[in-house]
N, C-alpha and C positions, 0 to 999 in steps of 0.2 A: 504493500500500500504506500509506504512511504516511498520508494523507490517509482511509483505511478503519479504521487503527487507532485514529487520533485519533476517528472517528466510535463507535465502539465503546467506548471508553475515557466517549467523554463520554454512551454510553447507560447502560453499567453503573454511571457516578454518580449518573444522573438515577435510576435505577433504587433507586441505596441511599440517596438524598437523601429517595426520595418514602416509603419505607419507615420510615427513623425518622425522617421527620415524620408521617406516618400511623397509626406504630405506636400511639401516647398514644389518641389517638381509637379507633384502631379498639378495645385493651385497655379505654376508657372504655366504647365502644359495650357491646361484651359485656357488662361488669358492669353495664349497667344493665339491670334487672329486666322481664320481659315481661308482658303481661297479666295473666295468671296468676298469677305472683309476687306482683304489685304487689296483686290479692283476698287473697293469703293474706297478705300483709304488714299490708295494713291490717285483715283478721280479728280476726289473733293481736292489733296493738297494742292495736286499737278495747277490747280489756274493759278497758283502762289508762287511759281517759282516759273524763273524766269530765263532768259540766257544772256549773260553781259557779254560787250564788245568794246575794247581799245584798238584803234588802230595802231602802230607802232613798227613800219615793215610788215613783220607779220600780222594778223589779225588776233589779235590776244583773248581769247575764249575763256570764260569760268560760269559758273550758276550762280545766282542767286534768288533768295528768297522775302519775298513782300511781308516786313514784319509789322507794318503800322495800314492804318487807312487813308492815310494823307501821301501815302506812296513813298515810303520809305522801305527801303532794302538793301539787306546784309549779304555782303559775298567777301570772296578770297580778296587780303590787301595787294596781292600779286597782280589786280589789274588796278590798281592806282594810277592816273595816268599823268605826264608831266606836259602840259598843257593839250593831249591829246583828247577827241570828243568823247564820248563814255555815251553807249548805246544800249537800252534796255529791249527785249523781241520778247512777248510774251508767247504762250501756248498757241493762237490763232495765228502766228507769224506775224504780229502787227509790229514794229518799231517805234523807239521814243529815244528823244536825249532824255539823257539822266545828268542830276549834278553830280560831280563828287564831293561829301563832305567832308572825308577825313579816312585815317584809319590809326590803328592801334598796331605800333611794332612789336609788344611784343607776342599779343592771340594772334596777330597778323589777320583779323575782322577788319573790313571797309565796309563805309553806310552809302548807299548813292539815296537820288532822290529826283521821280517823274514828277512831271505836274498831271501826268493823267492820274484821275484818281478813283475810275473805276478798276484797277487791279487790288483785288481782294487779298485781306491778311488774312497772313496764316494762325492755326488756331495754337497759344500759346499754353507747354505744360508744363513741367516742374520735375527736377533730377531727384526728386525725396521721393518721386514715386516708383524709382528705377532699384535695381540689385543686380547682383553678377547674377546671367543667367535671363533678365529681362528680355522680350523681344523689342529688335528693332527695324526700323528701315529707312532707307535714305534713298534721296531722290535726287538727280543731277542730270543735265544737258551732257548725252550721247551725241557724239562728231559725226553722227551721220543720218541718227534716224529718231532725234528728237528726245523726247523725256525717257530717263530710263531709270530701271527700279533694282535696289537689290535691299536685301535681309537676313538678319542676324541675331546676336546676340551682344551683350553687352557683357564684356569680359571682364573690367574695372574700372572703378568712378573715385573722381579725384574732386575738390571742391570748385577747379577749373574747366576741368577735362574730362573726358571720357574714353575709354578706349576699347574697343568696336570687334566684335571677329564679325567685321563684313566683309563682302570682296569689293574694292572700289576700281571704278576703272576708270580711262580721261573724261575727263568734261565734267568730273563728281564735286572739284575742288569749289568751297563755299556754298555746298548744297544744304539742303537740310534733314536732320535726323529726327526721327516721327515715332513715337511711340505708339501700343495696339491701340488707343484712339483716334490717332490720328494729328497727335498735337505737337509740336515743335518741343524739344529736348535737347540740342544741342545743330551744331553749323560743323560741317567735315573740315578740316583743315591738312588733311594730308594721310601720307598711308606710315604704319610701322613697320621697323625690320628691328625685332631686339628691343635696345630703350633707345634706337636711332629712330629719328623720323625724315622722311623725305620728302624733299622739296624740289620743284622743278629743278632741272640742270640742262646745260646745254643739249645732252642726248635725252633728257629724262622727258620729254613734249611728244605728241605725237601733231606733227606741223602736215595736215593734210591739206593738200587745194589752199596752202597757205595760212591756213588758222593755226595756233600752237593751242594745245591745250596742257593744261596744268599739274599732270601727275604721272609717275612714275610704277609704271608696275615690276615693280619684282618678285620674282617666283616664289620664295620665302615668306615674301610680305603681304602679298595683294589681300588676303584674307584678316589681314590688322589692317585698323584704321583708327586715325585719333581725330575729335570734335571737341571744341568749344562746346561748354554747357550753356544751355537756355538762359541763364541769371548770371554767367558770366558777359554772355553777348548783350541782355538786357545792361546790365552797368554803364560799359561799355557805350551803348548805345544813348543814354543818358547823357554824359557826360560829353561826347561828341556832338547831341543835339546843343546842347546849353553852354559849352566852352568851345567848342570846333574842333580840341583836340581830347586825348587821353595821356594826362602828366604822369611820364615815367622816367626814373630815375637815371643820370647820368654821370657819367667819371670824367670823360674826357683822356681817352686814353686811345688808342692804337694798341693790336697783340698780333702776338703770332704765337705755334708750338712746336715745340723743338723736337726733337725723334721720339721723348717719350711721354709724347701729348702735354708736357707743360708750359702752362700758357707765361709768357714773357711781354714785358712792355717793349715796344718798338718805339713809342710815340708819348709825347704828353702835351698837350695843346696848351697854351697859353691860358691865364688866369683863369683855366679847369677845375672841378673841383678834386680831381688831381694834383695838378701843380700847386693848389693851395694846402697840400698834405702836403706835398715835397715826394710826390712819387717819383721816379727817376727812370730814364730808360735802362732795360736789362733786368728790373726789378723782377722777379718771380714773383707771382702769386699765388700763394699754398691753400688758404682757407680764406673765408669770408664768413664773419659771425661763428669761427668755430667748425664750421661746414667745409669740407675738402674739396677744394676746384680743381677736377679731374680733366677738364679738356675745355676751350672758347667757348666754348657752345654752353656746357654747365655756367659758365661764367657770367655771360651776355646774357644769360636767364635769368640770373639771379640777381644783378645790376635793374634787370629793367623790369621784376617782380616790388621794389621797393619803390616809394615815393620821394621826388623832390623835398630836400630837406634834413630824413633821414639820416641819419649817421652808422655808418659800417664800419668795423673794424676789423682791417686787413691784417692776414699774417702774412710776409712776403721774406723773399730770399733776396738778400742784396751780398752779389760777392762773398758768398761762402754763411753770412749773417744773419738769423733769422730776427724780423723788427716787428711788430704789430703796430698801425700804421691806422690814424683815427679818420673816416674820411665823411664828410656832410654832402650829401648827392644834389650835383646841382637836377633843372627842369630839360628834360629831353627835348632838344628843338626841332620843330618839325623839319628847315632842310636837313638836319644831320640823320633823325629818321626814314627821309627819303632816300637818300646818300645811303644809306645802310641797306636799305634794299638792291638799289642799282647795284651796290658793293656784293654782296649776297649773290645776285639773280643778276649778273650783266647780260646774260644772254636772252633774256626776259625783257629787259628796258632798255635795250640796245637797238635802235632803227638799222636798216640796210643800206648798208656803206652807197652813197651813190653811184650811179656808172660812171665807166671813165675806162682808160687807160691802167692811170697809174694808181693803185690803191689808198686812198684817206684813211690815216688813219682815225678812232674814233675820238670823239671828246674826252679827254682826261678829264678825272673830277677830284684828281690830287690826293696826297696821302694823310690830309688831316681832319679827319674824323673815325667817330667813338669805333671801337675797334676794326680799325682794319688789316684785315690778314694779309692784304697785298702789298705793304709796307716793308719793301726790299731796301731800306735805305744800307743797310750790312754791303750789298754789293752793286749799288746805287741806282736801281732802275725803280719803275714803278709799273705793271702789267695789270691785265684785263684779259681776262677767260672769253674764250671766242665761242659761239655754238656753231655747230656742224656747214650753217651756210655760207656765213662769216670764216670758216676759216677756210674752205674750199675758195673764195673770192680773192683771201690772200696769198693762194698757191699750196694749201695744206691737201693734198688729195686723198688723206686717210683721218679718220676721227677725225681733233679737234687741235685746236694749239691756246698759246697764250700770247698775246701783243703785248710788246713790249710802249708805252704811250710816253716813255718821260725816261731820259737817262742822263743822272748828273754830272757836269762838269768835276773831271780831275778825279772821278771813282773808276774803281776796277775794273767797269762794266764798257766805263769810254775807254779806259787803257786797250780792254781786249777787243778793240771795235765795235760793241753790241751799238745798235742805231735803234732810233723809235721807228716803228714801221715794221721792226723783224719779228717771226715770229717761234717762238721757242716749244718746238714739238718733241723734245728729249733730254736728259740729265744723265751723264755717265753710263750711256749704253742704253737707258731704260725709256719707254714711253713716262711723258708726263702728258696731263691732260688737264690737269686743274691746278689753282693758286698753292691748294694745300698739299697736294702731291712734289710741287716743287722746294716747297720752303722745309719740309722734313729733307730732299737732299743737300739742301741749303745750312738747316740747323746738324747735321753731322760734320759739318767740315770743322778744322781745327784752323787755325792761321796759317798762312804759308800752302794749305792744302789747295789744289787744283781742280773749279767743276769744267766741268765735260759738256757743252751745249750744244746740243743739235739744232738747227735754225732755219726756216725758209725765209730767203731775202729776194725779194721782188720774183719770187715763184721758180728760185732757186733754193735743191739744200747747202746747207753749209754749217762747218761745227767748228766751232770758236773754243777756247779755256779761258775761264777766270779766276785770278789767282783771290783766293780768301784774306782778308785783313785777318786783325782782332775780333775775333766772334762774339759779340753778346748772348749768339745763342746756344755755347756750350757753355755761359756760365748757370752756375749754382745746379750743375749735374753731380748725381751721385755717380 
């Protein structure tokens, strides 16, 4: 008997064990939306979302979504335009100008705004109603056949962010994310690979019949995707109605990283709220508030998560010395957050070099502002990542290269003949393709050491040596 009870006793557990572990799922299961639902869902939001246009050479494509009734709407800051028109195409193919009013660098959220004001807002809902495991879907401007829909789930939720296992594909960037009723929950901003997120890049567009669109699929990643939350974009969107911009914090500094991704000052801008710490070129930066700055990117997040005003204190490495280093954040100015973008995304904000003959090269927009990574002053140029059309125009007939737009008088760089106009398709044997790919061959050298450049000059190759100064960017290695 007792050996029968015991057996009973341990059925009716397994019984209430399996039940509230089941119950979450199975409640999950129900609430997510059936066929059915899932057409009327995407019906109703589809007249809310839109497809934006910059002109820019290419046609610059992304979605956006009608968040107000007076015709305002949110999409990717990636079509920000620099005095270019800004065109809204709703669901019936109708066109409108849109204004631009702003965006936020660091959710990288832009608001435009029609004067037509029959396009209907979308219905707003709220991330406290979400959990890992929610259903979602997201909705964005397809390169060829109009609205298109995918669904998921909601992997992890941050008090900003959201992170998606949906599959995104081009045209998604700035869409918006719908929960089973149908209600706004967050704005796509890009796909994951890891705790990387990816952003256009020169091959990363898919530029058909001339449009570029905004994201990158890779095989690893298409299935992650990270969103702005719904009450992060509302703030945001606040704050840009009623000031024009979104105030975030600033240092006034230049970086680069050295082979093992530590980030180094290159730069410190004049009465910055760097130079007013007494930050120094070469400085290293170890932590921030305690927190360990692992690579620019950690870094530039963390700077432009705090407020104008604020006060940080930096641990950094000066010449072997560790200092903690008090710093009060000046106000992020808007050209330097545009600047930041071009700097980021040249191949994005970059028009098509005119015809002609002999190649232009493009506008330099100089080495001083808030981090830039293209800040070769070590070996005295300054370059510009070229996307795939742009570097075939300069003679590059594989991938991509780098322009060189600026080479200084009596540095290394004149010594070894490099010219503006050249373009630098390799480092010591190896393809380079990008800013950051270069500057880690760059941060290995010692003094005295020799890089190796492979170059096309007027649609010829040709491979130049530059001999290395004093490096500030093998200082404060272990």
């Amino acid at each position: 008997m007792n050996s029968k009870k015991r057996i009973t006793k341990l059925m009716k557990l397994a019984i209430i064990m399996f039940c509230l572990t089941s119950f979450p799922f199975m409640a999950r299961a129900a609430a997510e939306p059936g066929g059915n639902e899932v057409r009327q869902i995407v019906k109703k939001a589809s007249a809310s979302v839109v497809r934006v246009e910059v002109r820019n050479g290419f046609r610059r494509i992304a979605t956006g979504v009608v968040i107000d009734k007076d015709g305002y709407i949110a999409t990717t800051a990636l079509i920000s335009p620099r005095g270019e028109k800004v065109r809204v195409i709703n669901q019936e193919g109708q066109p409108a100008e849109a204004d631009f009013l702003g965006f936020d660098p660091e959710s990288r959220i832009a608001f435009l705004q029609v004067k037509e004001k029959k396009l209907p807002a979308i219905a707003m809902g709220r991330t406290a109603d979400l959990a890992p495991g929610s259903w979602v879907c997201a909705l964005g401007i397809s390169p060829d056949t109009g609205i298109q829909v995918t669904q998921g789930i909601v992997s992890s939720l941050a008090e900003d962010r959201l992170r998606l296992n949906i599959w995104m594909t081009p045209g998604m960037s700035g869409g918006p994310v719908l929960n089973e009723k149908g209600q706004l929950v967050g704005l796509l901003r890009g796909v994951y690979a890891g705790d990387r997120l990816f952003f256009p890049g020169p091959d990363e567009g898919d530029a058909l019949g001339g449009n570029y669109f905004f994201e990158r699929i890779e095989p690893q990643a298409s299935g992650m995707a990270m969103a702005i939350t719904v009450e992060m974009l509302n703030d945001i969107f606040k704050d840009i109605k009623t000031k024009g911009k979104v105030e975030r914090g600033w240092l006034g500094i230049s970086i680069t990283e050295n082979a093992e991704n530590q980030v180094i000052i290159t730069d410190v801008e004049d009465e910055s709220p760097a130079a007013l710490a007494k930050l120094q070129e070469g400085d290293r930066i170890i932590k921030i508030n305690s927190q360990e700055i692992k690579d620019s990117d950690q870094l530039i997040s963390e700077i432009r998560s705090h407020h104008p005003g604020e006060k940080l204190t930096l641990l950094i490495d000066r010449q072997g010395k560790q200092l903690e280093v008090e710093v009060r954040l000046g106000n992020l100015p808007e050209e330097e957050a545009f600047r930041e973008l071009e700097l980021r995304f040249p191949e994005i904000f970059r028009p098509l070099p005119p015809p002609g003959n002999v190649p232009l090269p493009p506008k330099s927009y100089g080495q001083r502002f808030e981090f830039g990574l293209q800040n070769y002053k070590l070996i005295g140029i300054s370059l510009e990542q070229l996307n795939p059309d742009l570097s075939r125009y300069f003679g590059v007939t594989d991938g991509r290269g780098l322009l060189v737009t600026s080479v200084s008088t009596g540095s290394p760089a004149e010594k070894a003949d490099l010219r503006v106009g050249d373009v630098i398709i390799g480092a010591d044997g190896e393809r380079v393709e990008s800013l950051r790919a270069l500057s880690r061959f760059v941060g290995k050298k010692k003094k005295g050491d020799k890089l190796a450049l492979e170059i096309v000059r007027e649609k010829k190759k040709m491979k130049i040596e530059i001999e290395i100064p004093d490096s500030i960017l093998n200082e404060g290695r272990d």
